[in-house]
N, C-alpha and C positions, 0 to 999 in steps of 0.2 A: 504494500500500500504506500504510495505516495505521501509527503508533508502533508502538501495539498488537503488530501483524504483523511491524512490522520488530524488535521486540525479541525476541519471540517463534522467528524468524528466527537473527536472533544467536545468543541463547542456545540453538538448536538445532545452530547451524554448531558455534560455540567447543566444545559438546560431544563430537561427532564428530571435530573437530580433534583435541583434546585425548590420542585414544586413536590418532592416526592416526603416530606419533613410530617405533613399534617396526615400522610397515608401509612408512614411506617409501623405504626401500632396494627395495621388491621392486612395487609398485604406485601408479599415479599416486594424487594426491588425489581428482580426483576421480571416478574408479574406488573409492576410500575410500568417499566417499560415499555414490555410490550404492549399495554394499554395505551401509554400515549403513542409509542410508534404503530402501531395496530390501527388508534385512532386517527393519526394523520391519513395513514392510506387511506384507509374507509371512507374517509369525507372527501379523498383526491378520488379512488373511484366513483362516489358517488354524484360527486360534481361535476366529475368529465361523463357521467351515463349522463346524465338528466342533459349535460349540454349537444354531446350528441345524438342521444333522444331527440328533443324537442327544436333545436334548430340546425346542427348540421344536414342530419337525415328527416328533420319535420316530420317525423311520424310517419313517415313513408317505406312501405314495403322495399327493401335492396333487393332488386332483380339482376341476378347475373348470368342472366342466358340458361346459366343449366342448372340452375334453383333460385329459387326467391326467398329471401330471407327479412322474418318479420323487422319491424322498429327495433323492438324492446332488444328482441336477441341479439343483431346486428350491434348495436350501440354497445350490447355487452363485449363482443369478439373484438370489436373494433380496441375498447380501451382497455382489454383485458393484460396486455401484453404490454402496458406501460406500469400498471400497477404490480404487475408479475415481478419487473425489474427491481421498483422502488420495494416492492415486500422483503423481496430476497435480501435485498443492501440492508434495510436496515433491521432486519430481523439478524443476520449474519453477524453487522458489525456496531447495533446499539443495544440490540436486545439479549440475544443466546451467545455472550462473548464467551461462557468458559470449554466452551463445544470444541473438544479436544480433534473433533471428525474432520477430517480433509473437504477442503472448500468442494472441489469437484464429487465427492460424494455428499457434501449437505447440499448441494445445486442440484442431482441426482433426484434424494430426499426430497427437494423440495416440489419436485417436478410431481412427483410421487402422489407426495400433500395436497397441491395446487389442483393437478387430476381429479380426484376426489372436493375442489371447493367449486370445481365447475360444472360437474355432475349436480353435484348439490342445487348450485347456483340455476341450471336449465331444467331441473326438474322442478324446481320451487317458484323460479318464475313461470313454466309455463302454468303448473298448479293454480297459481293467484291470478294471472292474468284472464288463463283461456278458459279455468276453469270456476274459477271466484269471480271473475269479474271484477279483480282489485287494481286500479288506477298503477300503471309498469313503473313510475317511481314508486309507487310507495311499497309496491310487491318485492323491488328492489329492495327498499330499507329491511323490509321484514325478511327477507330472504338475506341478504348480508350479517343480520341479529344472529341468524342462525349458523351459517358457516363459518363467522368469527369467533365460534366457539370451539365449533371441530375444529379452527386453523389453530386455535391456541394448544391444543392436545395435540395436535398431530404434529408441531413443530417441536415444543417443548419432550415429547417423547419420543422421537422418532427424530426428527429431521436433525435437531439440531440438541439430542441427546448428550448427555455430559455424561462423560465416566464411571461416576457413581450410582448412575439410573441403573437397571436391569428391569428387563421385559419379562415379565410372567405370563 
């Protein structure tokens, strides 16, 4: 890692630190953590669907000749793979630092993870959308409530496991 990165780094941890004084009675750090870096994605996915939702793609079906693909789903593909990026960094390098596992198998791992938050993600949103009739942001929120719960298990024990865990 680069200065660049590693200050960048710092100045992100010392941040989160800073606010973590009035939580430490009730939640480990770095449970802390990953609640706020957990929370920055989630409101960066959540703001990049809603924006490509609603005005990149207007609600409009993506037809590409050899399938069409709804709004909702689409806006999810579309921004899935920027949030992919940003989960991984700072899951890797603000949250699960003591993860003794080699970067290319927590990357592996995470693929793993991520696989299983998108399954989740397309069978929940179509669930609320096609079958509740619930408004695709907000199916979105309650759909993300959910997989950001399997993402915090599946990273903390699996992906980006520490030493001292064992799997039963």
């Amino acid at each position: 890692m680069g200065s660049l990165a590693k200050n960048i780094r710092k100045i992100i941890i010392q941040f989160i630190d800073y606010f973590y004084s009035p939580f430490r009675r009730y939640i480990p750090l770095e449970t802390f953590r990953y609640a706020a870096t957990g929370g920055f994605n989630t409101v960066l996915d959540i703001s990049l669907y809603a924006i490509f939702y609603n005005f990149i793609l207007d609600k409009n079906i993506v037809d590409l000749g050899f399938v069409a693909i709804s709004p909702y789903i689409a806006a999810f593909l579309i921004v899935f793979p920027i949030t992919f990026f940003t989960g991984f960094l700072l899951a890797k390098y603000i949250t699960f630092t003591n993860s003794e596992i080699r970067g290319r198998v927590q990357l592996i791992r995470y693929v793993i993870s991520v696989s299983g938050s998108i399954l989740l993600n397309y069978v929940f949103l179509k669930l609320l959308v096609e079958f509740g009739g619930v408004w695709p942001t907000l199916a979105k929120l309650i759909t993300t409530s959910i997989v950001v719960v399997y993402s915090f298990f599946m990273q903390k024990f699996f992906t980006f496991k520490t030493a001292g865990m064992t799997t039963s």
